[in-house]
C-alpha positions in Angstrom: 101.8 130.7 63.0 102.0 128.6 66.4 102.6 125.3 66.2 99.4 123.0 67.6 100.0 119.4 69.2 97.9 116.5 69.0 98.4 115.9 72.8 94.7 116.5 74.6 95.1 117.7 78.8 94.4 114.7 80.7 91.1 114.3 82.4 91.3 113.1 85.7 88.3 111.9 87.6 87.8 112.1 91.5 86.5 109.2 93.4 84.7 109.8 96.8 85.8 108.1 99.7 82.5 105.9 100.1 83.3 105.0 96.5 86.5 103.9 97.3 84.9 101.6 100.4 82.8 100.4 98.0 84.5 99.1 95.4 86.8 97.6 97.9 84.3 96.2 100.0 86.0 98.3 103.0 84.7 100.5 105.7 84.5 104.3 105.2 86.5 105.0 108.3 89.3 102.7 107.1 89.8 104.6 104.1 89.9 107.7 105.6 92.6 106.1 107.7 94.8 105.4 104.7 94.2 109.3 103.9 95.1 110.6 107.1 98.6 108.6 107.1 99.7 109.3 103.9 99.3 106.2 102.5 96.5 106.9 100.1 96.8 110.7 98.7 93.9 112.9 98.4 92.5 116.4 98.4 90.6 117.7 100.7 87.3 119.6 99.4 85.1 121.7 102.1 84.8 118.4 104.7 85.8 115.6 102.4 88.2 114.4 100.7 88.4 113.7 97.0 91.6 110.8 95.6 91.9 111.2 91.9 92.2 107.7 89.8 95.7 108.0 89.4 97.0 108.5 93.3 93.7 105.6 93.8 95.7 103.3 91.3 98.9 104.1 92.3 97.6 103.1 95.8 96.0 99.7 94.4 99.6 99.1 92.4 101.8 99.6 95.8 99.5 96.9 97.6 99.3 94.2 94.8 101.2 90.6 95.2 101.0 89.8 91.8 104.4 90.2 90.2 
């Protein structure tokens, strides 16, 4: 009989990028800027693009001052 793990897939959720302006109090366009240079990774889905929560908090981690 196969063996089963306890470990679950990990759900990842999607952010938009007017969510992403929002909850940083940013322009759309400047978001979209971060996406086009690499600096903020995201997927691109028919005309938009989608950043999962873990490249959106890796993004928020790179940029924080706190130690």
């Amino acid at each position: 009989m196969p063996k089963t793990t306890d470990t679950h897939p990990l759900l990842v959720t999607y952010l938009t990028v007017e969510e992403i302006a929002t909850g940083l109090r940013m322009d759309v366009e400047t978001i979209r800027s971060y996406i086009r240079s690499g600096s903020l990774k995201a997927i691109r889905m028919g005309r938009q693009y989608r950043v999962s929560s873990i490249d959106y908090q890796d993004f928020l981690d790179e940029r924080s001052t706190g130690h």
